[in-house]
C-alpha positions in Angstrom: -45.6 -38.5 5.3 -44.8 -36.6 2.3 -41.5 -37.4 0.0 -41.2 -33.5 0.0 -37.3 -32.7 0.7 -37.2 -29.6 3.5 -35.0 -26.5 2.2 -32.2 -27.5 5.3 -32.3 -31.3 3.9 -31.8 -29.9 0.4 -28.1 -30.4 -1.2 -26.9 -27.4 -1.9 -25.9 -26.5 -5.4 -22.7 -27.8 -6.7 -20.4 -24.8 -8.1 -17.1 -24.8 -10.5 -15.0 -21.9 -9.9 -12.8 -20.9 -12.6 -10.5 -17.5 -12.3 -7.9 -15.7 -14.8 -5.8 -15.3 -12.1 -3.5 -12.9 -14.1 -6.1 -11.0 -14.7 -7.5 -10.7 -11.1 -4.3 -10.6 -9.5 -3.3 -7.4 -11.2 -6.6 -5.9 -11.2 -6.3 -6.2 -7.1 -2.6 -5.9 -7.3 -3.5 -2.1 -9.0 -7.0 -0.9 -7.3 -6.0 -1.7 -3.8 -2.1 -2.6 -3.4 -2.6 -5.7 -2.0 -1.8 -9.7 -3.0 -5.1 -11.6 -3.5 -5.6 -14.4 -0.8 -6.9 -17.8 -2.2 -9.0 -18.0 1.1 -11.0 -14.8 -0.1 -11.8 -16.2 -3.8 -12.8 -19.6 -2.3 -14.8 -17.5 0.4 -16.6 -15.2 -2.7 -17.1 -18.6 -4.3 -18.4 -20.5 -1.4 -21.7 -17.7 -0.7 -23.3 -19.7 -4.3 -22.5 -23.6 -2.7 -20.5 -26.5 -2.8 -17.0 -25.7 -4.5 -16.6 -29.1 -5.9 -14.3 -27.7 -8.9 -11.8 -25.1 -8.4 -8.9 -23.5 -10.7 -6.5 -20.6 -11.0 -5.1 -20.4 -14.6 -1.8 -18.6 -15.4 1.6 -18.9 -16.3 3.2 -19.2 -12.5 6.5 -18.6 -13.3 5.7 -14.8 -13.8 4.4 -14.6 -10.3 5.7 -15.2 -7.2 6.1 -18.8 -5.5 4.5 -18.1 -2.5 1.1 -17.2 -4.6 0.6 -20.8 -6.1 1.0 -22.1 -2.5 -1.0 -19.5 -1.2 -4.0 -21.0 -3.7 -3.4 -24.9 -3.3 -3.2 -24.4 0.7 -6.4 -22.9 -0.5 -8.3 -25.9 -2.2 -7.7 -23.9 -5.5 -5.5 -26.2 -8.1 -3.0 -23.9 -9.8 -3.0 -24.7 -13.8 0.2 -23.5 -15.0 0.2 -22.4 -18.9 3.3 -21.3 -20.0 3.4 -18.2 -22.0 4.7 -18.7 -25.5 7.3 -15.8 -27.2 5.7 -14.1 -29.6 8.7 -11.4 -31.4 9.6 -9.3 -28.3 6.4 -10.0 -26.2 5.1 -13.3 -24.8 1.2 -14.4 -25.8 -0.4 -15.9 -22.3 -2.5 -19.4 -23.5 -4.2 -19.5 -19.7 -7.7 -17.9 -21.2 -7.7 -20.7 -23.9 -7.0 -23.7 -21.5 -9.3 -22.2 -18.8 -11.9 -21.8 -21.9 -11.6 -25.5 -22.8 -11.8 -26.5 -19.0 -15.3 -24.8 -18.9 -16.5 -26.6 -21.8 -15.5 -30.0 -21.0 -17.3 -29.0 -17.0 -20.2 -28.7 -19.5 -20.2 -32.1 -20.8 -18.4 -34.3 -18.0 -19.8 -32.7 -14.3 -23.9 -32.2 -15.7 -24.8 -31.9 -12.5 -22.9 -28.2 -11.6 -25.3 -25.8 -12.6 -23.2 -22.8 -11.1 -20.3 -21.4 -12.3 -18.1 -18.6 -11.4 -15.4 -16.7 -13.5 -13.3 -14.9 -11.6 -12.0 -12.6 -14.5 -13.0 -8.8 -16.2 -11.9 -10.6 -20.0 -14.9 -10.3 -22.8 -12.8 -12.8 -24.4 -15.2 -15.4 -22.0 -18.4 -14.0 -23.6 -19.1 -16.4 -25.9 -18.8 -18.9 -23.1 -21.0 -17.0 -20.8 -23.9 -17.3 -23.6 -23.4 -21.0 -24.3 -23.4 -21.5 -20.6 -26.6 -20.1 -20.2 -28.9 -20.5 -23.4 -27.7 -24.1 -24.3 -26.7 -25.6 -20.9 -29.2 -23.6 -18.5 -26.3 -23.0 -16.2 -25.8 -20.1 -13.5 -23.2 -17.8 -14.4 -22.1 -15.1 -11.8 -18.8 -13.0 -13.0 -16.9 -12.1 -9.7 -13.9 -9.0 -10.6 -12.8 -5.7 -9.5 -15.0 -3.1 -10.0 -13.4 -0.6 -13.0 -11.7 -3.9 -14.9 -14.6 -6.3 -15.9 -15.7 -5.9 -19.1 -19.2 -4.6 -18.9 -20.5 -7.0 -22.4 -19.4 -9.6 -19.9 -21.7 -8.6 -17.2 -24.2 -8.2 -19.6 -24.1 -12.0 -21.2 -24.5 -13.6 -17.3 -27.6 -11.7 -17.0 -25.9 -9.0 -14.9 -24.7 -11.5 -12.1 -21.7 -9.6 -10.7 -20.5 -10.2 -7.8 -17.8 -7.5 -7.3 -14.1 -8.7 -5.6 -13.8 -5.6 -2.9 -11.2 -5.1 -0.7 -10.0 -2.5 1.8 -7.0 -0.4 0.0 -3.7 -0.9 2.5 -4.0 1.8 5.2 -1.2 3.8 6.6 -1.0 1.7 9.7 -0.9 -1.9 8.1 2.0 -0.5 5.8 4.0 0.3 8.8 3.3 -2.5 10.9 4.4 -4.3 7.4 7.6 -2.5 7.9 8.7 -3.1 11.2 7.7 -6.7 11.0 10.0 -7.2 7.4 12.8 -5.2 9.2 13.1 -7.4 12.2 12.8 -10.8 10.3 15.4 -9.3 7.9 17.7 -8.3 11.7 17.3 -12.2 12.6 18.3 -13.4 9.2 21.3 -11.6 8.4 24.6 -10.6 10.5 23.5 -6.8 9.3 21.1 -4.9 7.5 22.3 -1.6 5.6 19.8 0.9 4.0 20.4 -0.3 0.4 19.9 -3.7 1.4 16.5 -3.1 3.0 15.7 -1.1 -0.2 16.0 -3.9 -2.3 15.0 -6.7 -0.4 11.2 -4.8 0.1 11.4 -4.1 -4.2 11.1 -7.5 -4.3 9.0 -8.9 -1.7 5.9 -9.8 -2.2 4.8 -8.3 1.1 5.0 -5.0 -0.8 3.6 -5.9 -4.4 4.5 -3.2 -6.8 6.6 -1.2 -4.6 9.9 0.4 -6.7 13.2 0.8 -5.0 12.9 4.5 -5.4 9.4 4.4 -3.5 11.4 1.6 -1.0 14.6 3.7 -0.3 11.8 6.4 0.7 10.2 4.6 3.1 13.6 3.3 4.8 14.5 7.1 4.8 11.8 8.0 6.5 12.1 5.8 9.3 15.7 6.8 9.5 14.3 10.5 10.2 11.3 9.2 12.6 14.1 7.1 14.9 12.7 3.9 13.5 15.9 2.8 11.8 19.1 3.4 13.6 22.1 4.2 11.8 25.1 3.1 12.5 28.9 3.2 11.4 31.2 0.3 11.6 34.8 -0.3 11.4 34.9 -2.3 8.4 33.6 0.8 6.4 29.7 -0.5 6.4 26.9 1.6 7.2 24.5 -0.3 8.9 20.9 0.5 9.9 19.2 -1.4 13.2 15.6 -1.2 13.9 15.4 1.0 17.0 13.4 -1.6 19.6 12.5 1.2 22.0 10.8 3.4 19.5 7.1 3.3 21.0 5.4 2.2 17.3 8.2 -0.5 16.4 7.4 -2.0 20.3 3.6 -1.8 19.2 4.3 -3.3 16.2 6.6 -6.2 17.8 4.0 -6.9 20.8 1.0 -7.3 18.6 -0.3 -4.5 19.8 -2.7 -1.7 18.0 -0.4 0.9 16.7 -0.9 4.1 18.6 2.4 5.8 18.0 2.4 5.9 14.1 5.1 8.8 12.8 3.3 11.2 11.2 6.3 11.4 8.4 6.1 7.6 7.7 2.4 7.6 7.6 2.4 10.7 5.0 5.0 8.6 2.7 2.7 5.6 3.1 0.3 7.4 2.1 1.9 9.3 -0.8 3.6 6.0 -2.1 -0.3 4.8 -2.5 -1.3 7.7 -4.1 2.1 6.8 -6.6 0.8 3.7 -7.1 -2.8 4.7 -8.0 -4.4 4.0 -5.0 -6.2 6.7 -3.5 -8.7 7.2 -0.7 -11.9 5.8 -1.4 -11.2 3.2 -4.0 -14.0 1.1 -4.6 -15.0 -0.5 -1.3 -18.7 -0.9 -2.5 -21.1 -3.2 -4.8 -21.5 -0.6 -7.6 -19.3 -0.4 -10.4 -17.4 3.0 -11.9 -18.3 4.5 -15.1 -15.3 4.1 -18.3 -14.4 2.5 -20.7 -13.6 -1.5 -20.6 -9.9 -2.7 -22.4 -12.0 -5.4 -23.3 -15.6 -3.9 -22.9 -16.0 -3.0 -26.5 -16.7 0.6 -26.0 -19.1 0.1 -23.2 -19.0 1.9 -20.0 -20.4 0.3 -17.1 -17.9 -1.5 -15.2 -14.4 -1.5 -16.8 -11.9 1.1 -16.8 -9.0 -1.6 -18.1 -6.2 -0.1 -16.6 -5.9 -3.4 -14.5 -5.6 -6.1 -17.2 -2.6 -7.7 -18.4 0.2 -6.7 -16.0 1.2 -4.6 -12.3 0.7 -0.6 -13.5 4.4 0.7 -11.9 4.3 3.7 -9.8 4.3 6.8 -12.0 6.4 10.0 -11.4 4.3 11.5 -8.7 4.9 11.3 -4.6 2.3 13.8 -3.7 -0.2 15.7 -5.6 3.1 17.4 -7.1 5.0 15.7 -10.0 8.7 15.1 -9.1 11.5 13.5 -10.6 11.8 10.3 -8.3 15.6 10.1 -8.4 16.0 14.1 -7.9 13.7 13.4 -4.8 15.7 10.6 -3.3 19.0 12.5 -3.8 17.8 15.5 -2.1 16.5 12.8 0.8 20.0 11.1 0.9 22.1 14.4 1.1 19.4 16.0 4.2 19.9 12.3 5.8 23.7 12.6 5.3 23.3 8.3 3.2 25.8 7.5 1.1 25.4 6.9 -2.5 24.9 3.3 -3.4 28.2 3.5 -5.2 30.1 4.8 -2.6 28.5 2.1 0.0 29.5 -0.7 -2.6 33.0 0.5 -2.6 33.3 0.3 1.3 32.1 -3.2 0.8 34.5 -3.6 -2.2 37.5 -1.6 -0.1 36.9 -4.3 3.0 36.3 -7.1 1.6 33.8 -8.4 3.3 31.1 -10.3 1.3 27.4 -8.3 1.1 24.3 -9.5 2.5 22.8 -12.3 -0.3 19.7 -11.6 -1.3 16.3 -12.6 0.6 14.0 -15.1 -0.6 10.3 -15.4 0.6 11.5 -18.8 1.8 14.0 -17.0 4.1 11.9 -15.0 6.0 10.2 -17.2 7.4 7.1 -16.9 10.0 5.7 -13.5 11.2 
């Protein structure tokens, strides 16, 4: 018998997974709409072996709280590095602690010989290098294709191992909808339109969304009978989800949606298009041509729009440019909805006090 170790007896190789989580969290946040789940980094990390060191590196208190549980529910330990005020901007320090964190792997865990940074930054080049040449280590850079630095890519020997996921779909942004509207029903006395509005603005269910793009939405499902209006006597305007609408009963079953509102799908769809999300956004291995913020002048597989912070929805609901405010008013007036200032007065004229606000915490389970 032979002291030869069989390839299913083998360990498998120990990796440290290390991600700029500002920087990936926007970059997904602005190719495809959508929150990044812990469960998919650890996944993307998990195809190269044993996770056996794991951090997200950021300053937390710019993101919301349901994110850093999202990652520790995850196995991923959230370092939080406060951003420092620098004149009328704020400098983040997460790349430097994340950069020391890498280096002291080097010296203190010998035996990792895998490492993956989840992040587009050249800033981490130098690392990369040292990684490799002086440590032998494996590096693999995992980002979203069109913001990763394409020197980057380069220094790990071209490991890239693209973060892809499907853009959100017409369908999934109404099921979204219905679902928010009836937890919102079952947390509050009422609902009214400007309420909804404002609570989706700043959910993180729909990351990036504006309350001009929001009050769109909530006025197309007005017009599709998926909101009900109704008029009280205390002066408030109140909207109900209509229960017997066949998409909202899908929805509400856990059914497939078969009965999606051609309206509400089109302002789905245009409110991605607003956001820079189009049809066809990277959902493959390669990377788009431009230029990287980072990348040095190198095209390959950086664009750079994605780095830094959310890109808020520019001016356009359609492939026509239009004022967004103009294009609600003219909404409101064919809907026959108040003006927020004239709804506030009927709150002011009655009395009564206003729906608080809605916290993550509040909404509870789907």
């Amino acid at each position: 018998m032979t002291g030869d170790i069989s390839e299913t007896e083998r360990p498998q190789e120990q990796v440290a997974l290390f991600i700029d989580f500002e920087n990936i969290r926007y970059s997904v946040l602005n190719t495809y709409g959508r929150e990044v789940g812990g469960q998919m980094l650890m996944e993307k990390a998990r195809k190269h072996g044993l996770v056996t060191l794991s951090r997200a590196y950021a300053d937390f208190s710019e993101h919301p709280d349901r994110v850093q549980r999202d990652l520790q529910v995850s196995g991923i330990t959230a370092i939080n590095v406060a951003a420092h005020k620098m004149g009328d901007s704020k400098k983040s320090g997460a790349d430097m602690e994340m950069l020391m964190d890498i280096f002291e792997t080097f010296l203190d865990r010998p035996f990792v010989k895998t490492f993956v940074l989840m992040t587009g930054d050249r800033h981490f080049i130098r690392a990369v290098t040292i990684a490799r040449n002086r440590y032998g280590k494996t590096v693999i850079i995992a980002g979203v294709p069109g913001s990763v630095s394409n020197d980057l890519v380069e220094a790990a020997g071209s490991n890239f191992d693209p973060l892809v996921f499907e853009p959100v779909g017409a369908t999934e942004r109404f099921t979204s909808f219905v679902r928010f509207c009836d937890r919102l029903e079952r947390s509050k006395p009422f609902i009214t339109f400007k309420y909804i509005s404002a609570a989706m603005s700043t959910s993180s269910e729909f990351p990036g969304l504006q309350e001009e793009e929001a009050r769109q939405l909530v006025a197309d499902a007005i017009r599709d009978g998926i909101l009900m209006k109704e008029q009280r006597t205390d002066g408030y305007r109140v909207c109900k989800l209509n229960r017997n609408h066949g998409g909202v009963k899908d929805v509400l079953a856990g059914r497939a949606v078969t009965n999606l509102p051609e309206h509400h799908a089109a302002a789905a769809a245009a409110i991605n298009a607003a956001m820079g999300i189009l049809p066809g956004s990277p959902s493959n291995g390669g990377h788009s041509g431009g230029l990287s913020s980072h990348g040095g002048g190198n095209g390959g597989y950086g664009s750079g729009s994605s780095q830094g912070s959310y890109r808020p929805a520019n001016q356009a609901f359609g492939p026509t440019a239009v004022d967004p405010q103009e294009e609600w008013r003219r909404r409101a007036r064919e809907l026959g909805l108040p003006d927020v200032e004239e709804e506030e007065e009927a709150m002011y004229r009655t009395g009564a006090p206003a729906p608080a606000p809605i916290s993550d915490d509040e909404m509870g389970p789907e």
